[in-house]
N, C-alpha and C positions, 0 to 999 in steps of 0.2 A: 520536979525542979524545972523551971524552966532559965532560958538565956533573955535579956533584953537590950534590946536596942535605944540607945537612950542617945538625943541630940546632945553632944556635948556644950552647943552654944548656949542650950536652952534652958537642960535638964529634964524637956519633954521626953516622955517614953511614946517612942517611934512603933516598935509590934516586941512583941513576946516571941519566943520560939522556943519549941520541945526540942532539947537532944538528941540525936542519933543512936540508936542502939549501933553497938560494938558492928553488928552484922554487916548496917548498912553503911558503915565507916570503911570496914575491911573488903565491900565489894566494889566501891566508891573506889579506893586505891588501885584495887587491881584493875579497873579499867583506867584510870589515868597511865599506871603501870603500860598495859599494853599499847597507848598509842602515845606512850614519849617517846617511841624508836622515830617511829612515821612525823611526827609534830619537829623531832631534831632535822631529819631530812628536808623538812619544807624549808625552802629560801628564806629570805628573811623578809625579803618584799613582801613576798604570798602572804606569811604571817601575819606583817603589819597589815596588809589589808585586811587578812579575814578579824582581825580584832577591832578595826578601824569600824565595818562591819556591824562586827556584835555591838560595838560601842553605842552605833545608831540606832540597831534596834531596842537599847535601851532606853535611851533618851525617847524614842517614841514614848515606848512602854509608861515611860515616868509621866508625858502627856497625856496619856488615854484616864 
């Protein structure tokens, strides 16, 4: 089975993707688990920034 990404404006199929085994779902969690303590302590500034951040190096990414 796979997932699809499908452009809603277009109907174009964007990529395909395989599902997660159970495993890598449940190891997936428990690291978000352990650093929501640490991610609530951060200010909210820092936060914004460090997502501000990640946002750019997406937007590269979508260029290259």
């Amino acid at each position: 089975m796979l997932w699809h990404s499908i452009n809603p404006a277009t109907g174009e199929l964007r990529q395909s993707y395989r599902p997660w085994e159970t495993e890598r779902i449940e190891k997936a969690l428990a690291a978000v688990a352990a650093v929501t303590p640490s991610w609530a302590a951060t200010p909210l500034g820092a936060r914004a920034e460090l997502l501000r951040s990640l946002a750019q190096v997406l937007r590269n990414r979508k260029t290259q």
